[in-house]
C-alpha positions, 0 to 999 in steps of 0.5 A: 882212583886216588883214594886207592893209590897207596904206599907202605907207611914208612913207620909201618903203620898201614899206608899212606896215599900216593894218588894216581900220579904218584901210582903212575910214577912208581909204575914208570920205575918198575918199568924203568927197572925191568928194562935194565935187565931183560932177563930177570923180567921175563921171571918177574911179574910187573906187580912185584917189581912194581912192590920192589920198587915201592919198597925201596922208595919208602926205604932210602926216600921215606925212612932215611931221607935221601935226597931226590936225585939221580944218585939215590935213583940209581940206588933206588933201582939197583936194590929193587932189582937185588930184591927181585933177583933173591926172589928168584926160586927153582920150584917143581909144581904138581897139577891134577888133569882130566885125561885119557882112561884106556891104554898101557902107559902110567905116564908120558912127557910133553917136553918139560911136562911129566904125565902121570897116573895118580896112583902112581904119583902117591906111591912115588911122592909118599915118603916126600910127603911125609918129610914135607908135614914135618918141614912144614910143621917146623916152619909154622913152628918158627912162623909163630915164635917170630910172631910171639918175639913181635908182642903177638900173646902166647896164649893165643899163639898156635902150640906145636902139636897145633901146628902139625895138626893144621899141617897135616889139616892142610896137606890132607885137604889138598890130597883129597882134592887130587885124588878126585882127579885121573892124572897129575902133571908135573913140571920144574920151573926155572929161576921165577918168582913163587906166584910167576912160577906158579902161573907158568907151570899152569900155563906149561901144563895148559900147552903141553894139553894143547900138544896132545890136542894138535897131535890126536885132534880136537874132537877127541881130546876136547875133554881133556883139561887141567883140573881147575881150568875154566870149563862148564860147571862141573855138576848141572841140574834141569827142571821142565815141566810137561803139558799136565805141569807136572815138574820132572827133574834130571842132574848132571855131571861133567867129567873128571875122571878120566876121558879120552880115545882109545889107543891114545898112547900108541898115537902119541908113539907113532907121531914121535918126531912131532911131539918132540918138536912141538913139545921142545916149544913149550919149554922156554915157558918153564925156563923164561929166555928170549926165543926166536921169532919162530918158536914165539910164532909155533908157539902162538899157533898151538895156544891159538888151536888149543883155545880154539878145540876147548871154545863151545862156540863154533863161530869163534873157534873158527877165527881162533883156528884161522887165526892160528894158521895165519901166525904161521905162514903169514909174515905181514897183513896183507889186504884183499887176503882171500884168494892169497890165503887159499892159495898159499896153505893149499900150497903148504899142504901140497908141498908137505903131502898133506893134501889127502883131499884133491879140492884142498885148495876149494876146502881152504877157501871155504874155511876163509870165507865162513871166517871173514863172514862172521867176523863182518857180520855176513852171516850169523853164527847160528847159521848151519854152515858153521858147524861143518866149516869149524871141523873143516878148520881145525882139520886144516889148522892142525896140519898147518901146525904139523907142516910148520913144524918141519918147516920151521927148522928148516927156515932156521938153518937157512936163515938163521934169525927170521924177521916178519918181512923175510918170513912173508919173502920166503912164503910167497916164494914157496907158494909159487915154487914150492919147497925145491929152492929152500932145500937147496939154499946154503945158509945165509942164501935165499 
């Protein structure tokens, strides 16, 4: 690995190796350096900071010769953190999706996240895109007189009529590629760097679809996915051969039009309350802060169902959907979990009259049991009673969700900042008392 250790040249001539206890030193003081402010790493990648810090070694060490001591440490860690906090952008990212076909609305919000038809995105954003070909042809104009100044030869250098060609190349390949597609989401990220922000907005617009899955189920929205998402492939084919051997072909091709149920749009109205709520969670994805241990929990739960709706696998979707469940009423693990599990969401479920079956507590014991089995290997997950316990889980992780979030909010006035150990307190009261002496509580009382 040594071999492939590296550091910029300090005359800027390629690199020059470091090995990988040199690596490991410079990994230490990026870490070191996002450690001195919290904020700016949570809107950082630890790559970039891990160049920043490079980059400012080779500079006062390298190049001007400093002496190694704590003085030209704290230097060396101040302006690497100058250097990423000029990196910091405000950048509204555009991701095409496959969603729903039928229904009135030519566009909805989930939270941060802006769901538009595509049609009406390109009326919206024509004149936008006709002012960002000329920017983007005097950028590469100025791009390419800096590299002529540098020595590069001007016979061999873009002219300016080739550089709005290959804008204009650049911007009608990525339009194609989006009018392939139903939807386009839209969403502003705040203070990040470029490639940070860009996995961000991707993961924003993952949960705002994983939002959408909790409130109208798994089974109608597991279609729905952003446009370059993993998924199976997008165009299949099959050869078989009969009896005679005689070859028979067939193709196939996934969906990327739009998909979906039917009355989607009234749905999403009728279950207003959760949708703001659970679409609030997604917000400190776009606007990275540190957020209560509750929100981290709701959100972990949604991106546990979420995996779990889009998993083809039943048996793993099974442990993602129970996975989700304990994130949220379970504070602390806990042995010989069984019984305690059945008896704790049976209680939930009951308490926020979400009970619509009278053997609930029978339902979610069953559902635990599939879990532990397969996990320790019990039973195999080609087994038929796998099939039927995944679709009873996520019936029940999707209300587990939908209770957590009226209750969390609750446990916040109540508690304010909750830790793991009060969570696991405050649910082992409420599955023995139910939800009565919560309510009553006065803030800062248990």
């Amino acid at each position: 690995m040594d071999v492939f250790r590296q550091l910029p040249h300090p005359e800027g001539r390629g690199h020059i190796p470091v090995g990988d206890l040199g690596w490991a030193r410079m990994g230490a003081l990026a870490d070191l350096a996002l450690d001195l402010d919290r904020p700016l790493a949570l809107r950082i990648s630890r790559q970039l900071a891990r160049s920043a810090v490079s980059d400012s070694f080779v500079r006062l060490v390298l190049q001007e010769e400093r002496p190694i001591d704590q003085e030209t440490a704290a230097l060396l860690l101040e302006d690497a953190l100058n250097s990423l906090r000029k990196s910091l952008v405000v950048t509204e990212h555009h991701i095409p999706c496959v969603l729903f076909s039928d229904g009135e609305a030519e566009e909805f919000m989930v939270g941060p996240v802006t769901f538009t038809r595509r049609r009406r995105f390109f009326n919206e954003q024509r004149s936008a895109l006709r002012r960002s070909v000329d920017a983007g042809t005097r950028n590469h104009v100025d791009l390419v007189s800096t590299a002529v100044e540098k020595g590069f030869p001007r016979e061999r250098a873009y002219t300016r009529d080739e550089s709005r060609q290959l804008i204009r190349h650049l911007h009608a390949g990525a339009i194609a590629t989006y009018r392939r597609y139903p939807w386009v989401a839209s969403v502003h990220v705040t203070d990040c760097e470029e490639e940070f922000s860009r996995q961000r907005a991707a993961e924003a617009v993952e949960m705002a679809l994983h939002v959408v899955r909790v409130l109208l189920g798994s089974e109608p929205t597991r279609k729905l996915r952003v446009a370059w998402a993993k998924s199976d492939a997008l165009q299949t084919a099959h050869l078989f051969a009969d009896a005679d051997g005689v070859i028979h072909a067939s193709v196939g091709r996934s969906a990327m039009g739009a998909v979906g149920t039917k009355n989607w749009y009234e749905a999403l109205r009728q279950s207003n309350y959760y949708l703001e709520v659970l679409g609030s969670a997604v917000r400190s994805i776009v606007n990275p802060i540190d957020i209560h241990h509750l929100h981290q929990r709701l959100l972990d739960a949604i991106r546990w169902f979420g995996d779990a709706a889009t998993d083809s696998n039943p048996s793993s979707s099974i442990a993602k959907y129970v996975s989700a469940i304990e994130r949220l009423f379970f504070g602390t693990f806990q042995r010989d979990r069984t019984k305690h599990f059945a008896r704790r969401i049976s209680g939930i479920l009951i308490s926020f009259e979400c009970d619509d079956d009278v053997r609930e507590y029978e339902q979610v014991l069953g559902v635990y049991r599939i879990r532990s089995e397969l996990l320790h290997g019990e039973i195999s997950p080609i087994d038929t009673s796998v099939h039927e316990a995944a679709h009873r889980a996520a019936r029940l992780s999707r209300l587990c969700i939908l209770c957590a979030a009226q209750l969390y909010p609750l446990l916040i006035r109540v508690f304010g900042s909750i830790t793991p150990s009060t969570l696991e307190e405050v649910m082992e009261r409420t599955t023995i008392e139910g939800l009565n002496w919560l309510e009553d509580c006065k803030e800062g009382e248990g």
